[in-house]
C-alpha positions in Angstrom: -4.5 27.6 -48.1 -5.1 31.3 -49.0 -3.9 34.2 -47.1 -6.7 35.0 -44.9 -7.0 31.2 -43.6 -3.3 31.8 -43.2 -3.1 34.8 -41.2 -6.3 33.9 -39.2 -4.2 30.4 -38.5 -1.2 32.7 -37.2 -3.6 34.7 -35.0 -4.9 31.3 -33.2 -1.3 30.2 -32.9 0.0 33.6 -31.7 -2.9 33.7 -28.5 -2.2 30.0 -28.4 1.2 30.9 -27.0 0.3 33.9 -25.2 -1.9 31.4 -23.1 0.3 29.4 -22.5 3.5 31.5 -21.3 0.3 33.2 -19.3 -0.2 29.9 -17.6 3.5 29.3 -17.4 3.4 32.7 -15.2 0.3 31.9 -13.1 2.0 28.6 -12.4 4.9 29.9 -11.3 3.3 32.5 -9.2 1.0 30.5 -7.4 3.6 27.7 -6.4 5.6 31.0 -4.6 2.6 32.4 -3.0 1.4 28.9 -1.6 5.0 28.4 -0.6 5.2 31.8 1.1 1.6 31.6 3.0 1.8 28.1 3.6 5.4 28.6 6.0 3.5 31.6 7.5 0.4 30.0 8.8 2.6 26.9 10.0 5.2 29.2 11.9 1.9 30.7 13.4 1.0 27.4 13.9 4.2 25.6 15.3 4.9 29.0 17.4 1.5 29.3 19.2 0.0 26.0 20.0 2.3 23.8 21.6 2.9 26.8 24.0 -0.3 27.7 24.7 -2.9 26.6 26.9 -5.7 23.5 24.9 -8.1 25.9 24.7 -6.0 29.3 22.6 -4.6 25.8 20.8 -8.2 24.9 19.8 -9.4 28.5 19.1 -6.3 28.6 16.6 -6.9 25.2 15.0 -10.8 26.2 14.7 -9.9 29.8 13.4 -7.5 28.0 10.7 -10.7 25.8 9.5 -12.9 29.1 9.8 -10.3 30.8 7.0 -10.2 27.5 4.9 -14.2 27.1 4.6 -14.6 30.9 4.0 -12.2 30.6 1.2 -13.3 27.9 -0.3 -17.4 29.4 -0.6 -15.5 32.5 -2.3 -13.8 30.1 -4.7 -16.8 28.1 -5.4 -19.0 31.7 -5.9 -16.5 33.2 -8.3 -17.0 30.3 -10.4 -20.4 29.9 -10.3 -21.7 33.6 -10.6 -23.5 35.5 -13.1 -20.8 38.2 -14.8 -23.8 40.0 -16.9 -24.6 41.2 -13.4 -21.5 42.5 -12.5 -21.7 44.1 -15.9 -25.0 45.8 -15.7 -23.9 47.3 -12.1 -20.3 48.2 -13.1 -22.1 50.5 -15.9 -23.9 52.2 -13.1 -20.5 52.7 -11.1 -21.6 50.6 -8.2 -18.5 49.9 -5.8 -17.4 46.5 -6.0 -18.5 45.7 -9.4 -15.3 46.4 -11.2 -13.6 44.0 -8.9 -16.7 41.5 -9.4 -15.8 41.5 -13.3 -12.2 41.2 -12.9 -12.8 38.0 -10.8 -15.5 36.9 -12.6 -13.3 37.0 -15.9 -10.5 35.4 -14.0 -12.7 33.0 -11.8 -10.1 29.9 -13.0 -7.2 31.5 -10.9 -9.0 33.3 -8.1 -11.0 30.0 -7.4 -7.6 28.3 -7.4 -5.9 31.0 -4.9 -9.3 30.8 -2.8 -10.1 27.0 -2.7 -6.3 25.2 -3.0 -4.2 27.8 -2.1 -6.0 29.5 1.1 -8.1 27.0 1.6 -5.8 23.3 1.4 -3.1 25.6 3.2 -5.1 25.9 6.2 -6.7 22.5 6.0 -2.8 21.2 6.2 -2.2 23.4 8.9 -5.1 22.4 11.2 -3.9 18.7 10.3 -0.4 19.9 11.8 -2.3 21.4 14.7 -4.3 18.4 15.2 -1.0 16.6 16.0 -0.1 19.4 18.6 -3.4 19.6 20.6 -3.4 15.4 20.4 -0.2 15.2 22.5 -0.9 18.4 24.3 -4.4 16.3 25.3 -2.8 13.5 26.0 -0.3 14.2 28.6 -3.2 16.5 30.2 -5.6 14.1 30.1 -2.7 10.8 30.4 -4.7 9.3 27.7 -2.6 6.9 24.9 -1.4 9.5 22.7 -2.3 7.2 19.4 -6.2 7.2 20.2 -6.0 10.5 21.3 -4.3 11.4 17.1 -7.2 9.5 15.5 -10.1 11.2 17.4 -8.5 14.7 17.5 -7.9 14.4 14.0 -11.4 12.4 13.0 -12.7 15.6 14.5 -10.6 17.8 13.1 -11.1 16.8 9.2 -14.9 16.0 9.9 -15.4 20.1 10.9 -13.5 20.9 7.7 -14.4 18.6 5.4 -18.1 19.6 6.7 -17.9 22.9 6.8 -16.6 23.0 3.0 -19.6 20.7 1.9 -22.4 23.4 3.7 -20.1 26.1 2.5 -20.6 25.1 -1.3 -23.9 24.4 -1.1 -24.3 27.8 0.2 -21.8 29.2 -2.6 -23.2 27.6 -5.1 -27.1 29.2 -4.7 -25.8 32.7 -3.5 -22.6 33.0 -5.8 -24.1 36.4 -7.1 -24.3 37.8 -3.4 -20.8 36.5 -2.0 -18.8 37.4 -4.9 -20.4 41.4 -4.8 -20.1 41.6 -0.7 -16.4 40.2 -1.7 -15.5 42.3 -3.9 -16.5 45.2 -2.3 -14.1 44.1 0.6 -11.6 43.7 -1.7 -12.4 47.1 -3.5 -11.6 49.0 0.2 -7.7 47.8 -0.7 -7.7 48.1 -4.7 -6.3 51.5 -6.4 -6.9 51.8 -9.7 -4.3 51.9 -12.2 
C-alpha cells in the first residue's frame, strides 16, 4: 500500500471515530433530555388531571396529542426538505435560513428530538392520562371502569395515531414551508455564537 492510500486510509478511520464518539454523545444526550421532559409532562400530567374537573382533564390530554402531532410534522419536514433552498436564502440573509441549514444538515437528530422524543413523550403521556379521565369517567358516569379504559383509550390513540398519519402527509408535501416558518421561530431564541 503506498503512502497516499495509507494516509487517505487513516483519514477514513480518524472521521470514522469521530462519528462514532459523536453518536456516543448524541446518545447519551438524548436519553437525558427524554428522561428530563418525559418526568416533566407526566408530573404535569399526574398533578393536573386527576384533580381537575373531565373537561380541563380532556383539554390537557388533547393539548398533550396537539404537541406530539406538531412535533412529529416538524420531524418528518426536516427530513424531507430541500437544503439548496435554505442555501440560496441564507446567502441573501433571510431570517430563519441559517437555522433551516443547521437543521437541515442535522435532520437525523432533530427529526429524532421532534418525532421520538417530543413526540412518543406525549403520546405516553396522553396514554397515562387516558387512564386518569377513564376512572375519573367512570365514577361520574358509574360506568365499569374496564369498558370505560378501552374506549377512552381506543379514542385516545385513534386522535394521535390519526393526527400523526394527516400530519405526515402534510409534512411530507410542505417540508420546505414548515421547516422555514420553524426555524424562524426557533431563530427569535437563537444567538449567534
Amino acid at each position: 500500500m503506498g503512502f497516499r492510500a495509507e494516509l487517505k486510509n487513516l483519514k477514513v478511520q480518524d472521521k470514522r471515530k469521530a462519528k462514532e464518539k459523536s453518536d456516543k454523545k448524541w446518545i447519551t444526550t438524548i436519553l437525558i433530555i427524554t428522561f428530563t421532559v418525559s418526568i416533566c409532562m407526566s408530573f404535569i400530567s399526574e398533578m393536573t388531571i386527576p384533580k381537575a374537573n373531565i373537561f380541563i382533564g380532556i383539554i390537557i390530554t388533547l393539548i398533550f396529542i396537539f404537541i406530539g402531532v406538531i412535533f412529529d410534522i416538524i420531524g418528518v419536514s426536516v427530513t424531507a426538505a430541500d437544503e439548496k433552498i435554505f442555501h440560496s436564502m441564507n446567502s441573501r440573509k433571510v431570517k430563519g435560513a441559517k437555522i433551516a441549514v443547521k437543521f437541515k444538515k442535522n435532520a437525523d437528530k432533530v427529526s429524532n428530538f421532534c418525532c421520538d422524543v417530543i413526540g412518543d413523550v406525549c403520546g405516553v403521556v396522553s396514554g397515562t392520562a387516558a387512564a386518569s379521565i377513564s376512572l375519573i369517567l367512570s365514577s361520574n358516569l358509574n360506568t365499569n371502569v374496564f369498558v370505560t379504559t378501552l374506549i377512552v383509550t381506543g379514542i385516545i390513540a385513534s386522535l394521535t395515531i390519526g393526527g400523526k398519519a394527516i400530519g405526515k402527509s402534510y409534512a411530507i408535501n410542505k417540508s420546505d414551508v414548515i421547516l422555514f416558518e420553524f426555524s424562524k421561530i426557533v431563530s427569535c431564541f437563537y444567538k449567534e455564537k
